[in-house]
C-alpha positions as CSV (number, residue, x, y, z in Angstrom):
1,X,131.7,44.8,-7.7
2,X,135.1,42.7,-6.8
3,X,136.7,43.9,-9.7
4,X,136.9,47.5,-9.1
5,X,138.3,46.6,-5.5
6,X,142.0,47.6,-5.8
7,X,143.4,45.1,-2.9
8,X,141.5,42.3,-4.5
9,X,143.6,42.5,-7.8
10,X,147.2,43.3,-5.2
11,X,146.3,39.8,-3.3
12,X,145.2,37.9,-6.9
13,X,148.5,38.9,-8.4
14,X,150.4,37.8,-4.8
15,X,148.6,34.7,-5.6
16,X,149.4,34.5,-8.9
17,X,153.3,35.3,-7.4
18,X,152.9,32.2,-5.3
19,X,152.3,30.0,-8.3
20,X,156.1,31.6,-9.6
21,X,157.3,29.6,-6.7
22,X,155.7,26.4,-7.7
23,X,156.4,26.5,-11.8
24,X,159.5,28.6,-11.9
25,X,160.6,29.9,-15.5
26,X,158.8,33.7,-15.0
27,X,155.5,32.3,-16.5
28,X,153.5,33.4,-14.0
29,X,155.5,36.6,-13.0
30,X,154.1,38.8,-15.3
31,X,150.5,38.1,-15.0
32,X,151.5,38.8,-11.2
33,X,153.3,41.6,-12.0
34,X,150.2,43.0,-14.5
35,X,147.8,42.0,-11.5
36,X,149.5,44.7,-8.7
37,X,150.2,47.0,-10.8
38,X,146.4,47.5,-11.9
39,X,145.4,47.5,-8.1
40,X,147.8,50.3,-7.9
41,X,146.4,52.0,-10.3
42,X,142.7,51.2,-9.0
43,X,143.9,52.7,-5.4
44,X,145.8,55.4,-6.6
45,X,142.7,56.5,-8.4
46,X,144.4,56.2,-11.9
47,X,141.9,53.7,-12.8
48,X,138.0,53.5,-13.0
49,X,135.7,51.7,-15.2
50,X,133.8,48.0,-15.9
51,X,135.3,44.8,-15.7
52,X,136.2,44.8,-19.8
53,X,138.3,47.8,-18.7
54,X,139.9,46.7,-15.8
55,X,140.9,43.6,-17.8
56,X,142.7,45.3,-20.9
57,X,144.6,47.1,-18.5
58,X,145.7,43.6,-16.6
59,X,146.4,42.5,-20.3
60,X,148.5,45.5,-21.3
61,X,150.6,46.2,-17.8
62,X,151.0,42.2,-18.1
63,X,152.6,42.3,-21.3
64,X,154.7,45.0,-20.8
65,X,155.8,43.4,-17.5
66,X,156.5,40.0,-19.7
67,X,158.6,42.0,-21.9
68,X,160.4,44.0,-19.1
69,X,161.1,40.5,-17.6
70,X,161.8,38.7,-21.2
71,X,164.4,41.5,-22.0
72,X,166.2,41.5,-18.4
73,X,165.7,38.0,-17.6
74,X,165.5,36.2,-20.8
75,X,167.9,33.7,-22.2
76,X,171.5,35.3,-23.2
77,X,173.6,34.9,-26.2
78,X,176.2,31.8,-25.4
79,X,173.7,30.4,-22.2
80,X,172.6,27.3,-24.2
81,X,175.1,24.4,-22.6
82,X,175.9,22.4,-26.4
83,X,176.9,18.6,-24.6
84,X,178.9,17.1,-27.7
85,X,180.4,14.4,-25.2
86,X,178.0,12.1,-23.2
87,X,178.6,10.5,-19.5
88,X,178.5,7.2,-20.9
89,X,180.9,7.2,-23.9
90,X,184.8,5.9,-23.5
């Protein structure tokens, strides 16, 4: 079936990538991330199984992509602007 095709799940997490450009703020990054790297896997041979499989693996390679990205990416200690003056006040 589809889901044991490895470029289907490299082009689904391209698309996924695409929606990065549209709602930036690494939401969709790591599902896209999860995505090609389980099509790797699937063409590398790594990987075999049902659909049930094949999902907890997008799950888990997701999540530790969302980490990966969280931890490099993620807000910093002092990047929070605090405003305590505003445009309009004399």
């Amino acid at each position: 079936m589809w889901w044991s095709v490895w470029w289907v799940w490299v082009v689904a997490g391209f698309l996924i990538g695409g929606l990065e450009i549209v709602a930036p703020g690494y939401i969709f990054l790591g599902f896209a991330i999860g995505a090609v790297t389980t099509g790797v896997f699937l063409g590398l041979g790594i990987l075999s199984g049902g659909p049930a499989f094949l999902l907890l693996t997008f799950a888990i390679c997701s999540l530790v992509a969302w980490f990966a990205l969280r931890r490099t990416m993620g807000v910093r200690a002092g990047q929070v602007k605090v405003w305590d003056k505003d445009i309009n006040d004399n």
